[in-house]
N, C-alpha and C positions, 0 to 999 in steps of 0.2 A: 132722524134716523130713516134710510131710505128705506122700503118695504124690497124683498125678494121673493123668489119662487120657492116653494116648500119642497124638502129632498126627501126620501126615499128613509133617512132616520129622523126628518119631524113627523112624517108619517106615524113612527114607529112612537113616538114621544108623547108623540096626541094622545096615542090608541093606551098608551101606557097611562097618562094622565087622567082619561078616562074612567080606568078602572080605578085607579086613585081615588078617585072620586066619590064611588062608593063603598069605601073601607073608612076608618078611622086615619087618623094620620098613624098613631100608634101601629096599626096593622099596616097600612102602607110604608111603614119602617121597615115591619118583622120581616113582611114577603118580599123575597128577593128572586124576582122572574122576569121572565122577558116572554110573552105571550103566552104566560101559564105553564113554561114548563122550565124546571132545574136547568143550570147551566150544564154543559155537558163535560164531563171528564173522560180522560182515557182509562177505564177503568175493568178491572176483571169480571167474567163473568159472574154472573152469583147462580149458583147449580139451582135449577129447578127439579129437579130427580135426584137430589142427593141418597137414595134408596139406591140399592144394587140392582144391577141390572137392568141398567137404565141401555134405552136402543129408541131409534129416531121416531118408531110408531107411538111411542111411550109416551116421548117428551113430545112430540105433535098433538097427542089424544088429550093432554095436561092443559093445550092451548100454549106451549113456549117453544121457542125459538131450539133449533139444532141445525151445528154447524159447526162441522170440520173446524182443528185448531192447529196452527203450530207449533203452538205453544205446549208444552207436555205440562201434563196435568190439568190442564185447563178444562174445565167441563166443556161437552159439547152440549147438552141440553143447558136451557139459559133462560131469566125473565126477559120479557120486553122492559126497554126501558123505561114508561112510564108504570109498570104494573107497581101498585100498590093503593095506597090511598092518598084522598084528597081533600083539600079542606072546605067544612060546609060555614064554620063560626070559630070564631077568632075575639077574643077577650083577655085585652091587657091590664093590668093594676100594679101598681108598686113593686107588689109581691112577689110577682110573677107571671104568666100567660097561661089562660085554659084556650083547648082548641080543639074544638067536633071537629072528627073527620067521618068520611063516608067510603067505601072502596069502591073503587075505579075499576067503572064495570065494563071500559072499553076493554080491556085484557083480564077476564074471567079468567082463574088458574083452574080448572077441575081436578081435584085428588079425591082419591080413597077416603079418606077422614071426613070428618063433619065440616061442613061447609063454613067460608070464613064468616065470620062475625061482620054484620054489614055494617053497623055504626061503632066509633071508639070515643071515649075522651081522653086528652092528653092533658094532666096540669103538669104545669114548670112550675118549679119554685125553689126560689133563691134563696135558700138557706142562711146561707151568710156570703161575706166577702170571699170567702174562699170554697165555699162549695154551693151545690146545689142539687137537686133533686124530677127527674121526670118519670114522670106513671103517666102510663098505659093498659088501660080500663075499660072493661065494657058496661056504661050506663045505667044498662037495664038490665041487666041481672049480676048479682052479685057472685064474685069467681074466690075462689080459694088465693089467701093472703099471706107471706111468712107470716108467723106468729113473734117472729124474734124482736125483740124491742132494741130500738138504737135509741142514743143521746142526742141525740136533735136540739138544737139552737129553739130558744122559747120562743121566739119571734124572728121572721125571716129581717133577713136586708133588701129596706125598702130602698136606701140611698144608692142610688144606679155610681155613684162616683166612687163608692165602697167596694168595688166589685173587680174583683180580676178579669171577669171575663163580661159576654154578652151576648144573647141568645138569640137568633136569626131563625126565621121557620119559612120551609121550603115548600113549594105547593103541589105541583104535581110533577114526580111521585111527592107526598109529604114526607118532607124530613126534619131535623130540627139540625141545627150547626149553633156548639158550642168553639166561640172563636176567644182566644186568650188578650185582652189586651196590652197595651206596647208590641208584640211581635206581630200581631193579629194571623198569628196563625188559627187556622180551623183546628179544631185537638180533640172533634167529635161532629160526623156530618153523616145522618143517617139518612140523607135525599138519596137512597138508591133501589133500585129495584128490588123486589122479591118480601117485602115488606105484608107479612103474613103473620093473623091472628085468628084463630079457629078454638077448636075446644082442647081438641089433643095435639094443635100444630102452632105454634108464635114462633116466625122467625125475620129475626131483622138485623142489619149490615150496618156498619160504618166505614169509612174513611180512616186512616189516622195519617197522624200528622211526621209520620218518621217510619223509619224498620224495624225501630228497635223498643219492643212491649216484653216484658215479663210478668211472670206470674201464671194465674188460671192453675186450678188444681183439685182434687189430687191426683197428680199421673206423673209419670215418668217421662222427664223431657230429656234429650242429651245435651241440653247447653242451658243456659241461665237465661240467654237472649232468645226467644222465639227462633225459627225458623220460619218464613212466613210462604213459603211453596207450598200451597193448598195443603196443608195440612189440616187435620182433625182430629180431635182430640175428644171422646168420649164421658163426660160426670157423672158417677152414678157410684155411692157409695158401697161401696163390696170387701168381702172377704178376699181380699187378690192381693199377694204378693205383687212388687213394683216391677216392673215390666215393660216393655217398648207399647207405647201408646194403648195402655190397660187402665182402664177405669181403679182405681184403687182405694182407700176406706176412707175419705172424707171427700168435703166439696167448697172449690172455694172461689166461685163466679166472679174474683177480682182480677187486675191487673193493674198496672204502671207501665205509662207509655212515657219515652221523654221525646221532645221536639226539635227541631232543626236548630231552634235555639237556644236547645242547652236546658230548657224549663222540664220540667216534669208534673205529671198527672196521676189520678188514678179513679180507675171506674168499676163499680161496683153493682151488679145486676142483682138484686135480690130476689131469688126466684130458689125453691127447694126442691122443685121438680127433675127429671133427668135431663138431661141437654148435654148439646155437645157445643162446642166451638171450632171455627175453620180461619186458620187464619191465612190469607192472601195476599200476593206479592205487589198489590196496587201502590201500598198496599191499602190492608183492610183487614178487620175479622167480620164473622158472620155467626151469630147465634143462632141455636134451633134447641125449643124446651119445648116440651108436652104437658106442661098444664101450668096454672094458674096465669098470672101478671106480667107485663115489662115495667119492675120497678127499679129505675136506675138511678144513681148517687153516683156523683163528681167531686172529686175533690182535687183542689188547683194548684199545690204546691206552695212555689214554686220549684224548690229543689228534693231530689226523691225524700230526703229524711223530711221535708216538710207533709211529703204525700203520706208518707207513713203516721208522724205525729197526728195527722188532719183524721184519717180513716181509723185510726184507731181510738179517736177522741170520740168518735162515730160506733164504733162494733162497742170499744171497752176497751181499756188502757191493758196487756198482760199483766198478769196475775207475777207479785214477786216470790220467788218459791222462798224455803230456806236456807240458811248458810249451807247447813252440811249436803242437802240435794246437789250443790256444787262438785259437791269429792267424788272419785271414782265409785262408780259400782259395777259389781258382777250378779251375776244370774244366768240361772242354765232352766231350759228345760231338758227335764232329765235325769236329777238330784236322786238315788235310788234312796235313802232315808236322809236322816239328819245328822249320820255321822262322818257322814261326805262333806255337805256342810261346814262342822264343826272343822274338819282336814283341812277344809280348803282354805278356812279362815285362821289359823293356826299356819298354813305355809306361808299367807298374806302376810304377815306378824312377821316370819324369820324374816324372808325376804324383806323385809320391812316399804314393802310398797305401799304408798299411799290408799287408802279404801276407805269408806266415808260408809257404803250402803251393801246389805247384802239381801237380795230377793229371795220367793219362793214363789214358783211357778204351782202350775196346778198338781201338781205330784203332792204337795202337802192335804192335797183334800184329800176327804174318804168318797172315793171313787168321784172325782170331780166333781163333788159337791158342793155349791159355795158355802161358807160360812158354817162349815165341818173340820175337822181334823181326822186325817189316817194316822189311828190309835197304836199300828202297828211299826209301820215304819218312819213313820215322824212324830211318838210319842215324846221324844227329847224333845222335842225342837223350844215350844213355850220356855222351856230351863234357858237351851240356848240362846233366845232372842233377849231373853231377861242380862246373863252373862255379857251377851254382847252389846245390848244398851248398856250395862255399866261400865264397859270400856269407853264408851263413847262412841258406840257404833249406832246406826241406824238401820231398820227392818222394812220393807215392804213387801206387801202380798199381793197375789192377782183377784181381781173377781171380776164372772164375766156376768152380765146380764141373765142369760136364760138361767131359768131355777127347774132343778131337777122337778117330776111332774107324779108323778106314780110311784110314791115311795109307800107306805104303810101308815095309814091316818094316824096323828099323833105322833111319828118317829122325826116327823121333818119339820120343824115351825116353820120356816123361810117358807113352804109351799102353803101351809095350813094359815098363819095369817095372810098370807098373800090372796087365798080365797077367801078367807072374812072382809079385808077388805075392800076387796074386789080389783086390784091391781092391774092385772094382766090383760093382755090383747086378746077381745074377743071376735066374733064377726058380728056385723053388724046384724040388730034386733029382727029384723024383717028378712035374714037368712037362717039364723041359728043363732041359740041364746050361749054355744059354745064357746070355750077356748080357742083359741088358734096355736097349737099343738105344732111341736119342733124337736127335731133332736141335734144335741149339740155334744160337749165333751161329757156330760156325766157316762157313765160303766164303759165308755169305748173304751179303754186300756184292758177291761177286765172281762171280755166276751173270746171266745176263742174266734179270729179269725184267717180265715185262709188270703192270703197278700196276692193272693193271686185273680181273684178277683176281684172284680172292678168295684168301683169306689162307692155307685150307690147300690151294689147287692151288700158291700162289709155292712152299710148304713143300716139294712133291713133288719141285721141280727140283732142292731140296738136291743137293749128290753128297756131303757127310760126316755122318755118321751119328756120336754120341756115344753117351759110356758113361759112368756114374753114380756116383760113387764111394761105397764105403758109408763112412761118417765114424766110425761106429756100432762098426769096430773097429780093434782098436787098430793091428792093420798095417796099414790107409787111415794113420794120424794120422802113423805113423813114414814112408811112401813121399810124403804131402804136402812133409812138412818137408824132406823131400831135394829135392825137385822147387825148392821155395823157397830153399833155401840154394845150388842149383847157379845160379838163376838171377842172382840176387845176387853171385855168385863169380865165373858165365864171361860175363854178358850186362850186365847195370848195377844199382846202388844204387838201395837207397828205403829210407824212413824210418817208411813203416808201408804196410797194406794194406787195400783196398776188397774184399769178400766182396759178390759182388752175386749174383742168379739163382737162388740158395739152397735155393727154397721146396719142393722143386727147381724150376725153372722147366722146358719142354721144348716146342717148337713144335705138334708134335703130340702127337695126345690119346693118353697112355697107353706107347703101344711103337712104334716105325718099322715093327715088324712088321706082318702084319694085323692081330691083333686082341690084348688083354689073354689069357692065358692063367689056366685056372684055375675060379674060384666067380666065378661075376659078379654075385652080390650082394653081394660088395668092392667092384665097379666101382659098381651101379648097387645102392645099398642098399636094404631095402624100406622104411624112414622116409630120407628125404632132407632136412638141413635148409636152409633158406633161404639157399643160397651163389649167388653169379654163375652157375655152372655147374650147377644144380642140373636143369636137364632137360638134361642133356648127358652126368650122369656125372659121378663124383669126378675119374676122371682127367683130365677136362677140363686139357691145358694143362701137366699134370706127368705122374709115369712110373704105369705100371700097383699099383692097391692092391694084386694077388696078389704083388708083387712080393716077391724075400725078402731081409729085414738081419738081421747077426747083430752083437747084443749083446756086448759084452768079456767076459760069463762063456760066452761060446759059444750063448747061446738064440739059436734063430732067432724069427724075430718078422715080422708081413705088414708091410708097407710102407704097407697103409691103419692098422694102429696106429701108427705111430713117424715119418706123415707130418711133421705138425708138429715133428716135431723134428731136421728136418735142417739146418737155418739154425744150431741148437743144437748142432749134433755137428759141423757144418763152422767150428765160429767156435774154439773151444779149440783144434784142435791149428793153426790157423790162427794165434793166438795166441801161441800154445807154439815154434812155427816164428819166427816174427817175431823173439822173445826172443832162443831160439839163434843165431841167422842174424847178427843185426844188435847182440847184447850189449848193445841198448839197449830201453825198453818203449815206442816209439813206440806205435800207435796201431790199433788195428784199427776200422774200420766194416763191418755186417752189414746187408744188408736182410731177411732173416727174423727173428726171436727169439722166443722161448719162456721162461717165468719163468728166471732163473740166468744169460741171456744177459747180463747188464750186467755178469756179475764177471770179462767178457774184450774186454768192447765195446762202442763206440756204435752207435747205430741214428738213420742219417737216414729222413725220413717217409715218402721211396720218389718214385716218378715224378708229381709234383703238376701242374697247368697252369696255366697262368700268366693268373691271373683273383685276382678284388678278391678271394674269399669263402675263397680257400686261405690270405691270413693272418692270417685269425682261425684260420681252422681249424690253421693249424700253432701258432698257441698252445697250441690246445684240444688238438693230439697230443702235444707238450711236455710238459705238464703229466699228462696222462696216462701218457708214460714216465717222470715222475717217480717215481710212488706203483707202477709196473712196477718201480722197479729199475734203471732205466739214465738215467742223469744227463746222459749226451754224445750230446744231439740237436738236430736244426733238422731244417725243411728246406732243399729245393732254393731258394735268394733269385731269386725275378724267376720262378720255375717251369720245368719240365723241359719241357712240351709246348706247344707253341702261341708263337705270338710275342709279346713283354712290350712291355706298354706305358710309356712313360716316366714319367708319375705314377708309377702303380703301381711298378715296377720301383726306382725313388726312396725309395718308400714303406717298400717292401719291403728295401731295402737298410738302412733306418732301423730296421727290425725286426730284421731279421736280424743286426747287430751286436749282438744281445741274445740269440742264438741259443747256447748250448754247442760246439754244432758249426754253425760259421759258414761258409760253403759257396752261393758263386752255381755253377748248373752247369745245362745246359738241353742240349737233343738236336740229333740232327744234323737237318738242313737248315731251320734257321729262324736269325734273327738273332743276331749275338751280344749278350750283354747284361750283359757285365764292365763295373765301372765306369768304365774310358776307352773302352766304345765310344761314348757319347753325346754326348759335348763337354763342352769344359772347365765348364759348370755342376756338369751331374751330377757328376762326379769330384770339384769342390770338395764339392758335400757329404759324398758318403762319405767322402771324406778326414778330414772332419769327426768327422765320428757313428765309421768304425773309429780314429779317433786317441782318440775315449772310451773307445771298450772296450780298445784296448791302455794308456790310462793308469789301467783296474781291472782289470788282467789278473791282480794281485797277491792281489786281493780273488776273483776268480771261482777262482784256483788254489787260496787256500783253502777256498771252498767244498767244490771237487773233492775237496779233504781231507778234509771233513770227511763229505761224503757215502761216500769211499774206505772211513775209518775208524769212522764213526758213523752213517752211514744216512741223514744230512740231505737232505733236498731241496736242489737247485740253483735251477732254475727253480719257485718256489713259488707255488701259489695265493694267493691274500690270504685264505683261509680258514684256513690252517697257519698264520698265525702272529694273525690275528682270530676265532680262531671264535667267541667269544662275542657277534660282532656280526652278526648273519644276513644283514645286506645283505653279505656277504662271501661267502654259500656258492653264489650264482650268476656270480660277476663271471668272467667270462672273457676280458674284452677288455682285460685289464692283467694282469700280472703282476710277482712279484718275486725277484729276485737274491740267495736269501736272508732273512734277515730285514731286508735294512736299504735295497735299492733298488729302488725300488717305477718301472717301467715301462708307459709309456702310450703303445702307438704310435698312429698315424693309420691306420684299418684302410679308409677309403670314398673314393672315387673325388670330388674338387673338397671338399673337407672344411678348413675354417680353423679350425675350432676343435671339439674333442672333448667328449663329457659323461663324467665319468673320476668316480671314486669316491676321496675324502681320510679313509683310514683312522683309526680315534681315537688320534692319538698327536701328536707334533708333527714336521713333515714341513717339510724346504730345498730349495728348487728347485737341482736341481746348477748351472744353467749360471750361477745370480748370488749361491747362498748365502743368499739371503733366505728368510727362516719363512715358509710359508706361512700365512694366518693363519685357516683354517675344519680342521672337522676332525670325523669323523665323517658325513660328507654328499656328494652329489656337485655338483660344479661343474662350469663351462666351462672348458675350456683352453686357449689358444692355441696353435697348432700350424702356422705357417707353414709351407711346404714345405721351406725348411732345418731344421726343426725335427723332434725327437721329446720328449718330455715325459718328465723325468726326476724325481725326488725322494727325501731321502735321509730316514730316517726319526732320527730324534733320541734320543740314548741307544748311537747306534754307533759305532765307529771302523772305517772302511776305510783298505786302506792300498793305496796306487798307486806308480806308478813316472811317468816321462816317458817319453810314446811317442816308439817312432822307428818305421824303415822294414820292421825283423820284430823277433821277440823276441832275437833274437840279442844285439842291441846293446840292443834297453829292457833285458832281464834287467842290463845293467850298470850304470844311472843308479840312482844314490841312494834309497832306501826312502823315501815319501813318507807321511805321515795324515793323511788328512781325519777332524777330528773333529766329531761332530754333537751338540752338547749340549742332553738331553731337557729337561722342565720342570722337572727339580729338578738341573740344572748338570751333570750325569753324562751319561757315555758307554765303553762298551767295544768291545774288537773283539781280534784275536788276527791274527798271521799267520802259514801255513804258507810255507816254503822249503827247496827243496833242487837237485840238479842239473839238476833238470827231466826228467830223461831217465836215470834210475840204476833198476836192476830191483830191486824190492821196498827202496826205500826205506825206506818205513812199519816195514816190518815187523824191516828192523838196523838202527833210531832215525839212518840219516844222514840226519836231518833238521834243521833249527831252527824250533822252536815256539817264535812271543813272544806273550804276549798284553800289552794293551794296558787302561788302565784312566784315565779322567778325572773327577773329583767335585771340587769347592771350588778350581777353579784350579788345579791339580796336574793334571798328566799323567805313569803312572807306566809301564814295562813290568819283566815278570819272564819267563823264560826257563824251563817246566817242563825241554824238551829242547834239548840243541846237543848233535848230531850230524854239524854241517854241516861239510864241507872248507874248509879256508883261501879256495882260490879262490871257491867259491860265499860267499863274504859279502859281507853287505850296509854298507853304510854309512849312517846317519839326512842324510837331506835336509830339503827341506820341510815343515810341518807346519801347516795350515789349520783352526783351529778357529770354528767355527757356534755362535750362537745367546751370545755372551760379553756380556752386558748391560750392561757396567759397563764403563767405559775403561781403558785396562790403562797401567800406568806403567814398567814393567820386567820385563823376562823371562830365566829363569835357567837354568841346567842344570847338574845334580848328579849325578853319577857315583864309585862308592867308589872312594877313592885317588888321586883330582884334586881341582885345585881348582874350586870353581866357575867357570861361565863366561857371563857375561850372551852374549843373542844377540839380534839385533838382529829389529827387529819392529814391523809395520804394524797399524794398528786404524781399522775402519770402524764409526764411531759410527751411522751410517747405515741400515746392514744387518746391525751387531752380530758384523764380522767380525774373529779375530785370525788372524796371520799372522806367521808365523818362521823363519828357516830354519837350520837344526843344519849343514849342509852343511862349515861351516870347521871343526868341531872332529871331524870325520873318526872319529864313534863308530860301533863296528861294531857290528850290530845285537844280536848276540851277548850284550851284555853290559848287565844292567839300567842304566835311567835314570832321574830324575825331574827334571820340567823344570816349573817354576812361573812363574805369570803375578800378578803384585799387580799391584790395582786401585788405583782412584782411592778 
């Protein structure tokens, strides 16, 4: 081989192999550089002044860059681009990668706040094949940690050939890039500037791999899909109505990103502090939290319902409610006694509208008391809850958190043990051995005030003052459940429980006292991120941040770390109490949550108003507490504030029987808006539309199942089960039941007909059984005012019941299936059953699993599990097959150890419908069948 002159990139080769040289090989993998610095992208700025009032002396005195943009919206103050940190050691193993860094002190940022943190560690660790795990940590001194426990793999994946993806780390600035492999897309590159860890400041950027992220919450988005034009989004758990870019009562630091190539992800910051997110048109987002860790969880799909099953295998699988929490319910605040009530469920009946649940809001307390009764105007009621369980109706009550505080020693036990055993939130020891003192709803109703004053002078006339319970430990969880089970024993029955006020909620800012005690840069941080209350103060509206909780292993912890997590700590032993008390798993609903909350609860959307654009938008929160984690949502039908219009309210009733947690409820002093308030119209339709959802009541319980036990979405995007078709990753104004019922309501006010999206598959209008006959495309729909637009997709089997007037009596009618036969004559489908209401079913198999299987005219079921009690069985009824081409001349049914039995049977050449009914040979579901249809 001849020798040559060395060029200008073996130069560069040398220099590169050099430093090879002394690294491992291992680490001369991870680092991927070219003279120590990140490859460069065209990439958005990342705002160094994200603080108002940002101007060029500001972002110069900070040490960053300012500079004119054309771009609108784009920051003009900016990091340099190597500002962050860099790596001092590097440590590979099986496991995973640990890596000191140091910050890069060529570009000092000076802020306000406490100076960053000069050394970090980063471990990586490979959880399993499909996820993995990185924190970010300071060394040497130990920083506040969620306390929330996940299900974590007992031993990582050490087999590199196991592993969907592979984890690349960048040097200066450092970043880490989580690349997917086969596509090798990047689907997570945090090498970018502005890479900041301090005491009250940690903010750091990625890359992503597409436009298109959902999720992050709780707040008010207008679409399902991100927007990513520098927008920001505020977390901080509050009493706040839903709202354009308003912080609101939970927090849920996830999202789901999918990629160029169709694959899907989802990332999971576990962090309880306040933060916001920014997300950018690179794109990219950008975190920024004021305190504790960057502790981040990946998990790799591939397909969104894989992302979901995977992160929820992770938080906690949701909680399966019970049957009848499926049925419609009402609730008002506002009931002036119990024999409104009584009226209301009594016009329920004529009308004979389906109703399953009927609530009481805090009007049943003596003077917003928890766990009291007002003697005066709701002395009925215990009779009537009684009356009404033995219809087969179901009860539930509210209770908030704060407990009335200065009542008369000995009058009030909830406040008298609750000092025995020391419950409640005090300040920490070394300011005051006090209470932290609030006032919330007890005596507001019953003080005289003038409305014309402003909100916190009516606050001052309070005369009771509350106190906070800390949830946090474990004697709060055991003196709830007593307060609950006494009340259940000496005052009256329910069937599950409403956890409202959570967040904590508290009228005035902070303390009843004068002033928040303490460091008041808790209260009043030196970065602020973009919440409602952000020129006001964190405490805006809840209790003081110095406040102190203490943790089950005894830490004490500030109240501005572990705000967000009191919706979380009030909803389990809430839960737990419910079980014990009542030996049954009725139902809990929570308005705060935090990742983990769905494996004890549902979450309605919170106090909406009753305008056209909240139901889209309760789709779009739906959906997003899907890939959360919590399956049993709606919102408020017809809205909580303001008075509902009769379209709408119509419309919305139309929706909201499509809702998990189905639920008309609105505030006091505006009109009612249950469906017999309007006249016999309206009521005929709802009667309608909830007589649908109660005859797939069968089909949504298995869902709940399968969500309980596998992770599944309930309420599904048309992206989770199309993603290969991109007009699917924006649709928000439809959704699906599942894989197999695709829902199109009418969202705009005078609207006759919709432009709706016909996903590529073969799709049956439910209300006539006829094929739709386009596919892949959108069309018009018809959508008269008694109508909502339904379609079942082809290739399923659902299985229904006949409604009645609750579930009471449907649970008893005959097992019914609709079969939908795809293009090539098949269809499956499975049903979950059990007592409806038996704790932890799932988990001692008294269940009956059947699945369901139809191809070449044969319809077959097999039975993995029966667990089920005698009483709970079903009988085969009805059975309705779609899409049957060919005329049918006989139909049969086969069962081992009988004889066959022809059954008699209807065929619409027409609309290709067959139809049968098993009903006289009185088979219990229990026990496999095959039932065959010859054609002509």
């Amino acid at each position: 081989m001849g020798k040559r002159l060395l060029s200008g990139s073996d130069v560069t080769l040398m220099l590169l192999f050099a430093l090879v040289s002394l690294l491992s090989a291992g680490e001369a993998e991870m680092i991927r550089e070219v003279n120590g610095e990140a490859k460069s992208s065209n990439s958005s700025r990342i705002d160094c002044h994200p603080e108002a009032g940002s101007d060029q002396a500001k972002c110069e005195a900070r040490g960053c860059i300012w500079k004119p943009s054309d771009v609108p919206k784009e920051p003009l103050c900016y990091y340099p681009e190597t500002h962050g940190y860099i790596i001092s050691n590097i440590v590979e193993k099986p496991s995973g990668i640990t890596v000191d860094i140091v910050r890069n002190t060529d570009f000092p940022i000076q802020r306000s706040q406490s100076q960053d943190i000069n050394k970090l560690r980063v471990e990586i660790t490979y959880l399993s094949g499909q996820s993995l795990r990185w924190k970010i940590f300071d060394p040497a001194n130990a920083r506040y940690e969620v306390p929330v426990p996940l299900d974590l793999p007992a031993a990582p994946e050490t087999e590199e050939n196991n592993r969907l993806y592979r984890v690349q780390i960048q040097h200066k600035p450092f970043g880490i890039q989580v690349i997917r492999k086969g596509s090798e897309e990047i689907i997570w590159d945090s090498a970018v500037p502005g890479f900041t860890f301090s005491d009250q400041f940690l903010q750091i950027s990625t890359r992503l791999p597409s436009n298109y992220i959902y999720g992050i919450g709780e707040t008010e988005h207008p679409s399902y899909s991100h927007d990513l034009n520098f927008h920001t989004y505020g977390l901080f758990a509050k009493d706040q109505p839903p709202g354009n870019k308003l912080n609101s009562y939970g927090l849920h630091p996830f999202y789901m990103g999918l990629e160029k190539s169709r694959n899907a992800h989802g990332v999971l910051l576990l962090n309880s502090n306040a933060m916001d997110v920014t997300f950018l048109p690179d794109p990219a987002l950008t975190y920024r939290t004021i305190g504790g860790i960057l502790d981040f969880y990946m998990v790799m799909g591939p397909s969104p319902e894989a992302v979901v099953q995977q992160y929820t295998e992770m938080i906690g699988r949701p909680v399966l409610p019970a049957y009848w929490s499926l049925g419609f319910q009402l609730c008002r605040y506002g009931y002036a006694n119990d024999t409104e009530i009584a009226d209301l469920y009594k016009d329920m009946k004529a009308a004979e509208i389906p109703y399953d649940v009927q609530y009481a809001d805090i009007d049943y307390m003596e003077r917003q008391k928890d766990f009291t009764l007002d003697k005066v105007n709701f002395k009925g009621l215990p009779a009537l809850v009684d009356q009404m369980r033995a219809e087969g109706m179901r009860f539930i009550f509210i209770l908030d958190p704060a407990i009335a505080a200065n009542e008369t020693e000995g009058s009030y036990p909830a406040f008298d043990t609750g000092i025995e055993k020391d419950v409640f939130i005090k300040w920490p020891p070394e300011l005051s051995n006090d209470i932290v003192w609030g006032k919330v709803w007890p005596d507001y109703p019953n003080v005289t005030v003038d409305n014309s004053l402003d909100w916190d002078t009516q606050i001052k006339l309070f005369r009771s003052f509350v106190a906070f319970p800390d949830f946090l430990k474990n004697s709060t969880a055991e003196w709830w459940g007593e307060q609950i089970k006494d009340f259940y024993n000496n005052v009256m029955k329910f069937d599950g429980l409403w956890i409202d006020m959570n967040e904590p909620a508290n009228f005035v800012h902070g303390t009843a006292g004068e002033k928040c005690l303490g460091d008041q840069t808790l209260e009043n941080p030196p970065y602020m991120p973009p919440l409602e209350s952000m020129h006001r103060g964190l405490n805006h509206k809840t209790i003081c941040m110095n406040s102190e909780q203490i943790l089950a292993d005894g830490t004490r912890v500030k109240h501005y770390d572990v705000h967000n997590l009191y919706g979380w700590s009030h909803t389990k032993p809430t839960h737990d109490a419910l079980l014990s008390t009542t030996g049954k798993r009725g139902v809990i609903i929570t308005r705060s949550t935090y990742p983990s909350s769905g494996r004890w609860a549902g979450h309605w959307l919170g106090d909406n108003y009753s305008s056209w654009d909240q139901l889209l938008k309760s789709i779009i929160g739906m959906m997003k507490f899907s890939i959360f984690g919590i399956s049993y949502t709606g919102a408020d039908i017809c809205g909580f504030f303001n008075t509902a219009e009769y379209e709408m309210c119509l419309r919305w009733m139309q929706l909201g029987a499509f809702y998990p947690f189905s639920r008309n409820h609105n505030t006091i002093n505006m009109p009612r808006q249950d469906p017999v308030a309007w006249g016999a119209e309206f009521a005929a339709v709802s009667r309608d539309v909830l007589n649908i959802r109660y005859t797939l009541l069968p089909y949504l319980y298995t869902l709940m199942y399968e969500a309980h036990a596998h992770g599944n979405t309930v309420v599904r995007p048309l992206l989770h089960e199309f993603v290969t078709d991109e007009n699917t990753w924006k649709i928000d104004r439809q959704f699906l039941w599942g894989p197999a019922l695709l829902i199109t309501p009418a969202l705009d006010p005078g609207v006759t007909v919709v432009r709706a999206y016909v996903p590529n598959a073969r799709w049956y209008d439910y209300h006539t059984g006829e094929a739709v006959g386009v596919r892949g495309q959108f069309v018009d729909m018809d959508t008269p005012l008694s109508k909502i637009n339904l379609h079942v997709r082809g290739g399923h089997i659902l299985p229904w019941q006949k409604a009645e007037n609750n579930t009471h009596y449907s649970r008893q009618n005959p097992l019914g299936l609709l079969v939908a036969l795809d293009d090539g004559g098949s269809a499956h489908g499975s049903l979950f059953w059990d007592d409806g209401e038996g704790i932890d079913t799932v988990q001692n198999k008294r269940f009956l699993l059947t699945t369901f299987t139809a191809s070449s005219g044969v319809l077959t079921s097999a039975v993995p599990t029966d667990g089920l009690a005698e009483a709970d069985r079903l009988t085969l009824g009805l059975v309705k097959v779609w899409g049957v081409t060919v005329p049918v001349t006989r139909v049969t049914m086969s069962v081992t150890g009988q004889p066959d039995a022809d059954l008699a049977f209807t065929y619409n050449a027409e609309v290709q419908k067959l139809q049968f009914d098993a009903t006289s040979q009185s088979h219990s579901t229990e026990k496999p069948f095959t039932i065959t249809w010859n054609t002509a």
